[in-house]
TORKOL-4160 file (C-alpha; in steps of 0.2 Angstrom, whole numbers, padded with zeros to 4 digits, m for minus):
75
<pt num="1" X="0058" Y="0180" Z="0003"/>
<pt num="2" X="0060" Y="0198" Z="0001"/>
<pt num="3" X="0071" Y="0208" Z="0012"/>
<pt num="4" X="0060" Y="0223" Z="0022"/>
<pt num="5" X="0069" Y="0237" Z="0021"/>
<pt num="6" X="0064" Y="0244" Z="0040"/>
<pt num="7" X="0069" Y="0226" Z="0045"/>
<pt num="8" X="0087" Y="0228" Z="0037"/>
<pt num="9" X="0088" Y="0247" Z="0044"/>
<pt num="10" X="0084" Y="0242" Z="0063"/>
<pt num="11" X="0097" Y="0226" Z="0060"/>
<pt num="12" X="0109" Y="0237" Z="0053"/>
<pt num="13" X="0106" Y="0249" Z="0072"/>
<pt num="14" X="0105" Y="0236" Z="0080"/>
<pt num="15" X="0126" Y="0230" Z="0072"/>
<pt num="16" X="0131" Y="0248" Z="0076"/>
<pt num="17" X="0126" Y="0251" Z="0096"/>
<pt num="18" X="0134" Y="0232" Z="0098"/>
<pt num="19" X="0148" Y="0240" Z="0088"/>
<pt num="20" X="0150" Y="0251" Z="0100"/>
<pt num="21" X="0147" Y="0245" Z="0116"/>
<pt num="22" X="0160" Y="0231" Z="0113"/>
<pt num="23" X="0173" Y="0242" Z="0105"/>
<pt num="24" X="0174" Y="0248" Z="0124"/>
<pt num="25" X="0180" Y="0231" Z="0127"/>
<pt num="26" X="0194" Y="0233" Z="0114"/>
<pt num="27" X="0200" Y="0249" Z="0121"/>
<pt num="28" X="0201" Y="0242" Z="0137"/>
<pt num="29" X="0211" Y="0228" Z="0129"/>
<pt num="30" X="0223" Y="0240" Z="0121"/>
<pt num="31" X="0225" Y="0249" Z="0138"/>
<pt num="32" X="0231" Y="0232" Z="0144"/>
<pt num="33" X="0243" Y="0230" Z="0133"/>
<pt num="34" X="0250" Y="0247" Z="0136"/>
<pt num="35" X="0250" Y="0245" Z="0153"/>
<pt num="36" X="0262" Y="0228" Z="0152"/>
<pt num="37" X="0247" Y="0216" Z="0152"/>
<pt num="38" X="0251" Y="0209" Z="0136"/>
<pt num="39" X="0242" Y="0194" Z="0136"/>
<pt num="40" X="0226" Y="0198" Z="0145"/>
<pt num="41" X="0223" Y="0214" Z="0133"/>
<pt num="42" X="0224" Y="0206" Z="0116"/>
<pt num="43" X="0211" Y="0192" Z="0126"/>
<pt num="44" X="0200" Y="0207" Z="0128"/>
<pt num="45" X="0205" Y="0212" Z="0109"/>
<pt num="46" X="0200" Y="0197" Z="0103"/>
<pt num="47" X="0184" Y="0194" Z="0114"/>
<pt num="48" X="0177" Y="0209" Z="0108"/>
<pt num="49" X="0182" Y="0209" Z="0090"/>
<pt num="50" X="0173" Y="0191" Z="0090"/>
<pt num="51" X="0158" Y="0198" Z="0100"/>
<pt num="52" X="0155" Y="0212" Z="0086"/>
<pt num="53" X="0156" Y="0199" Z="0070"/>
<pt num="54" X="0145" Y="0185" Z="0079"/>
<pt num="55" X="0134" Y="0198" Z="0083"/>
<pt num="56" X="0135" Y="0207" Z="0064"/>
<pt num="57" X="0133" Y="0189" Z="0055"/>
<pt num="58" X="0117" Y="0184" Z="0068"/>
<pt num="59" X="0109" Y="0202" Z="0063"/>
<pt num="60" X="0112" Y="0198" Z="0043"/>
<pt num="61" X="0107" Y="0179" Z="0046"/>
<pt num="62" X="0092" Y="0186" Z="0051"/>
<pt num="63" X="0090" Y="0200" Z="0037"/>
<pt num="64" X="0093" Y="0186" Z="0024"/>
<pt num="65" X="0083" Y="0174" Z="0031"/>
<pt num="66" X="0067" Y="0183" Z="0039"/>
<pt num="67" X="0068" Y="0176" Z="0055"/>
<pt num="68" X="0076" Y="0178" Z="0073"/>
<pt num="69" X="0084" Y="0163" Z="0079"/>
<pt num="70" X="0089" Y="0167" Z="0095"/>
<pt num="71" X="0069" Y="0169" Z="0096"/>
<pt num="72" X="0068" Y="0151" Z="0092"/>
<pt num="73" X="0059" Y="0141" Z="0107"/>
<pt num="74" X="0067" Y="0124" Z="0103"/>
<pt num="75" X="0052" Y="0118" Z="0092"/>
């Protein structure tokens, strides 16, 4: 299956805004750790580094593959 180029451009948007909108979850984490909440901010590190690579390997799964799986209706 060939790879559609707009596809692969809006996937490619689509990695970056959830890029940003969880990198405000590591600030918050790093603000954490700064503030003495050593623990609870590299959790929120964490969280949100994990957040943005599931979310970058599901958008490439679906550029590869053609298809959205998270559109999937259980069939």
């Amino acid at each position: 299956m060939a790879i559609n180029p707009k596809d692969a451009v809006d996937s490619v948007k689509d990695i970056a805004q959830n890029a940003i909108g969880k990198s405000g979850e590591i600030v918050e984490g790093a603000a954490d750790v700064l503030k003495g909440d050593v623990s609870g901010g590299v959790g929120g590190i964490i969280k949100g580094a994990t957040d943005i690579a599931t979310g970058s390997v599901e958008k490439a799964k679906e550029i590869l593959t053609g298809r959205d799986d998270s559109a999937d209706d259980g069939e």
